[in-house]
N, C-alpha and C positions, 0 to 999 in steps of 0.2 A: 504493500500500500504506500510506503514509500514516507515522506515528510511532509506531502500535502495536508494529509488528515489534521496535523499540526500545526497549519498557517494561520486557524484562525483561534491558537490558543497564546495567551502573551508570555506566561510563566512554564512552558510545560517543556522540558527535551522532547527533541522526536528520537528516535533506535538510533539514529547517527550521530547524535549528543550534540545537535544543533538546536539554539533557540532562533526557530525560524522565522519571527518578530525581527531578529535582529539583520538576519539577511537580507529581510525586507528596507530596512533599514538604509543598510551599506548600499542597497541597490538606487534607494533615492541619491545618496551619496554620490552613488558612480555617476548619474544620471544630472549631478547639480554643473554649473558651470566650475573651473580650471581654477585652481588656489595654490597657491604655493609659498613657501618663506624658503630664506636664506638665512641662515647665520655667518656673518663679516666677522673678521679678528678685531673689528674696531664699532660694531651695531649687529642691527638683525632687520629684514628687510620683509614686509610678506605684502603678499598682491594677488591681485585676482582680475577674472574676466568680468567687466559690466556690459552687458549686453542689454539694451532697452528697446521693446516690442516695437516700438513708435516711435518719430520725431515729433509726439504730442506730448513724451511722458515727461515730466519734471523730471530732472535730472540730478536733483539735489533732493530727491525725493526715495533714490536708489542708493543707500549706502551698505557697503558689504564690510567696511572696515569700521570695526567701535574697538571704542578705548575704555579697558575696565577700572585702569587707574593713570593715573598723569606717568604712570612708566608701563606698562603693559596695553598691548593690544590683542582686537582675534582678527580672525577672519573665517569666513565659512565655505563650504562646499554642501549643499546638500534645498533643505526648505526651510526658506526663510522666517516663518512664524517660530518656527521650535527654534531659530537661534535666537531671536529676539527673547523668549521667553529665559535661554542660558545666560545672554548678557544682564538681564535685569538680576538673576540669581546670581550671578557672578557679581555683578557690581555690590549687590546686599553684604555679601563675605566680605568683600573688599575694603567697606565703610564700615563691617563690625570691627575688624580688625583695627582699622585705623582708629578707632574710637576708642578704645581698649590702649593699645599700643603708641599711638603718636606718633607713625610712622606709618608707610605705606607696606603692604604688605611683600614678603617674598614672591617670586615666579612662582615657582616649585611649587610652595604651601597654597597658590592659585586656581593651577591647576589641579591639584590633587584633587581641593574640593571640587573645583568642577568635575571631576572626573566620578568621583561619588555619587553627584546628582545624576549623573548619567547612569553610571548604574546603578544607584535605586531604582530607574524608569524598565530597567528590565526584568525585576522581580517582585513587582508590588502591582497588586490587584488594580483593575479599572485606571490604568493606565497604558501606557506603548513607549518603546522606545523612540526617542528623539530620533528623528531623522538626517541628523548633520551631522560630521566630524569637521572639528576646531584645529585653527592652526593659533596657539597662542604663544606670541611672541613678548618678550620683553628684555629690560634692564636692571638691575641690582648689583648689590656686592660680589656676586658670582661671574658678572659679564655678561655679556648676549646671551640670551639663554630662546631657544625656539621648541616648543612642543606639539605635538599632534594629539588629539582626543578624540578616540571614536566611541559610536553610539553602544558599545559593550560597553562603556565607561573603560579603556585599556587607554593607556597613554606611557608616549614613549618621548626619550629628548631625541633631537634628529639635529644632525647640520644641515640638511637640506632636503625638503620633501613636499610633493605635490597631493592633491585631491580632486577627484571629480571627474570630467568627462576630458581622454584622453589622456590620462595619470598616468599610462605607462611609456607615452611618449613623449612627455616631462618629466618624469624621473631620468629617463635614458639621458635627455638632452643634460638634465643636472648632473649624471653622474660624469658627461664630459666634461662639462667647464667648471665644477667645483675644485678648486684645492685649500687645503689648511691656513694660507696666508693672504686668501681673497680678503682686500679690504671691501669697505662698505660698498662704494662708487661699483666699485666692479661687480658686485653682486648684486644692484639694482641694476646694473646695465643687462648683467646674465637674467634677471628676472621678467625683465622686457621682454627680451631673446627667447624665452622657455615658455611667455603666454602667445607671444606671435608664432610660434611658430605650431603650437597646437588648435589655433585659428582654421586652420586646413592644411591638409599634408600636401595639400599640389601646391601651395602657394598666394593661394588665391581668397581670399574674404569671401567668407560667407553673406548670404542675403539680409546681413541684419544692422543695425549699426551698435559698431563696438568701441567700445572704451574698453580702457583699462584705470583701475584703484590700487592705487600703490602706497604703503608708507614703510619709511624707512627711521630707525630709534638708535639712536646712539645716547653716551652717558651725560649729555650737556640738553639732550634733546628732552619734548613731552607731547604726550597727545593732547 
């Protein structure tokens, strides 16, 4: 019978030890536009594809990049409501902390919790898992520091890594131009380089109009 019987259960394994909630998931993911960060020896840089249906849409009306604190940023790959819903929960953690602490919160200690909301969403009743995986980048005491968080709640730190439609043809392109002494400059230029060129494999623009959303953090820098 397979793992169908099980797609319309949220908490249950199927016999292949899949929660197939979640695959559902990653497949919106696959399906979202092209994200990717870079981590610089000197910042950290992440960007994404903005693509708008119309030249009616307000354009400052599309934003794919938020800032959870004056040093961290995301970015998303996947549907947009369910990110919206992580940055407002992310920003909560980020002003308890600061409030408590008088400081701004670590990267790490950022992610992490976000990465818990996300999985609580795949073993609690009368909910679903989020549909996005986060590229969240930032600054602290540690340096650039860039993470990815998918809707398993699993997150990993990455030098450099992409999400969404064409992810394997922007990892590839990243795995050429990345090396360990790329300053910032360079790694925004390669981040150009790795959304253009996943635009179309012949070269040619797609029927839509596109933008690109880039921001780049360094330790003098803030969102």
């Amino acid at each position: 019978m397979g793992d169908s019987q099980y797609s319309f259960s949220l908490t249950t394994f199927s016999p292949s030890g899949k929660l197939v909630q979640i695959e559902h998931a990653l497949t919106a993911v696959g399906s979202g536009q092209t994200s990717l960060g870079i981590k610089a020896a000197n910042g950290v840089v992440i960007a994404t594809e903005k693509k708008l249906p119309s030249i009616l849409v307000d354009e400052t009306s599309v934003q794919k990049i938020q800032s959870l604190t004056p040093n961290i940023g995301v970015v998303y790959s996947g549907m947009g409501p369910d990110f919206r819903v992580l940055v407002r929960k992310s920003r909560k953690q980020a002003q308890q902390y600061y409030r408590l602490y008088k400081e701004h919160i670590p990267v790490t200690q950022l992610v992490r919790e976000t990465a818990a909301v996300m999985q609580e969403f795949t073993q609690s009743g009368g909910v679903r898992p989020f549909g996005v995986s986060l590229l969240i980048a930032g600054y602290d005491d540690n340096g650039p520091q860039l993470y990815q968080v998918d809707p398993s709640g699993s997150y990993f730190s990455w030098k450099a890594s992409a999400m969404g439609k064409n992810v394997s043809n922007a990892k590839t392109f990243l795995e050429k131009r990345y090396t360990e002494d790329m300053e910032l400059d360079d790694a925004i230029h390669t981040a150009i380089l790795t959304l253009k060129e996943g635009y179309d494999m012949r070269g040619k623009f797609l029927p839509t109009i596109l933008k690109l959303e880039l921001f780049a953090l360094t330790v003098n820098s803030k969102f």
